[in-house]
N, C-alpha and C positions, 0 to 999 in steps of 0.2 A: 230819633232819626238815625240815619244810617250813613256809614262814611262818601263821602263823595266821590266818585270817580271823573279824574281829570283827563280829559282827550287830549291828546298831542297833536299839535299840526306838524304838517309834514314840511320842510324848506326847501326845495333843490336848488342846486347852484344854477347861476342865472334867472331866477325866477322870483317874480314878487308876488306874495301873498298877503292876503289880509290879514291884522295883527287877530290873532284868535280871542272867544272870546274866555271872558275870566268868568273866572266858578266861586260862588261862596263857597266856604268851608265850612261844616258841618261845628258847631260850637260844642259839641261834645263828643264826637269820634273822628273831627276833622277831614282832611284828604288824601286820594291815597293818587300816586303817580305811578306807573307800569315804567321799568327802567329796565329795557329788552333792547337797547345800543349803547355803544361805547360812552363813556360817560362825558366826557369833552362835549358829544355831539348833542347835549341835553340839556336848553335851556328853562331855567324856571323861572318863574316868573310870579312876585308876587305884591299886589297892590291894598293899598288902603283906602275905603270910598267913604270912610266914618270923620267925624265933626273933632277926631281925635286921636291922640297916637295909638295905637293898638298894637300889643304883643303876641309873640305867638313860640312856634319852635321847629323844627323840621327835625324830627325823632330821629333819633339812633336805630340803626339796627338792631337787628337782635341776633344777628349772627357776630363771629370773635372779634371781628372792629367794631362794632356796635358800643362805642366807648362812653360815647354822651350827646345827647342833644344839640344841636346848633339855636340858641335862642336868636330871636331877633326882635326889635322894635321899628313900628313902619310908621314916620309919618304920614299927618291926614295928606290928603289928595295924591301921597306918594308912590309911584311903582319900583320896584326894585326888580333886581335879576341875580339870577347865580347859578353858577356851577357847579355839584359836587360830587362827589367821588361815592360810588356805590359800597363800594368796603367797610365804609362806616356807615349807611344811613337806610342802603336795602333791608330789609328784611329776608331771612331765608329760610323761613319756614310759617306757619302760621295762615291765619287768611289775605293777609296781606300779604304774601310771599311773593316776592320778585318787585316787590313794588318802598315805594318811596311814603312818609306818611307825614302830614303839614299838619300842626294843632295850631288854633288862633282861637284866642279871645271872644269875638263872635261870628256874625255871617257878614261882617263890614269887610273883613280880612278874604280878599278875594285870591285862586291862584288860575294861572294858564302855564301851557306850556309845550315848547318848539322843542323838534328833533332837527338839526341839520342832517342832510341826506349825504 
């Protein structure tokens, strides 16, 4: 299979949106997130729908902060969120270029994710 492409919802201030929906991740080429705004303004967002903890990483880039993986472990029924910083985790060149890349364990490891406007 092929890596997944994550849609971003849009948030504007004053305005309520429905929480987006989450995407499994591709168990072997995982996800990939487009990060084309300021990074503060980019949340991520990622859940576990499995009978179990399940691992995963939010990849380094591969450009010169591209230092090391961000591992993570998500408890079952758990969703998490996070901010981070494109310098280390964009990619900047490649087929994923400009983009963000999530690996997990299998397609239980789901991800979404919000832009503030």
């Amino acid at each position: 299979m092929a890596i997944v492409q994550i849609n971003k919802t849009q948030l504007k201030l004053n305005q309520l949106i429905e929480m987006p929906a989450f995407a499994a991740v591709d168990a072997t080429d995982g996800a990939a997130v487009s990060f084309d705004k300021a990074d503060h303004k980019i949340l991520l967002m990622l859940q576990n729908t499995g009978e179990e903890t399940k691992s995963g990483s939010i990849l380094a880039g591969n450009g010169i902060q591209g230092v090391g993986d961000l591992p993570f472990s998500l408890n079952t029924g758990a969703t998490y969120c996070a901010v981070i910083e494109s310098g280390r985790f964009v990619n900047t060149s490649g087929p994923n270029k400009g983009k963000v890349v999530i690996s997990g364990a299998d397609a239980d490891i789901k991800v979404a994710c919000v832009v503030m406007a």
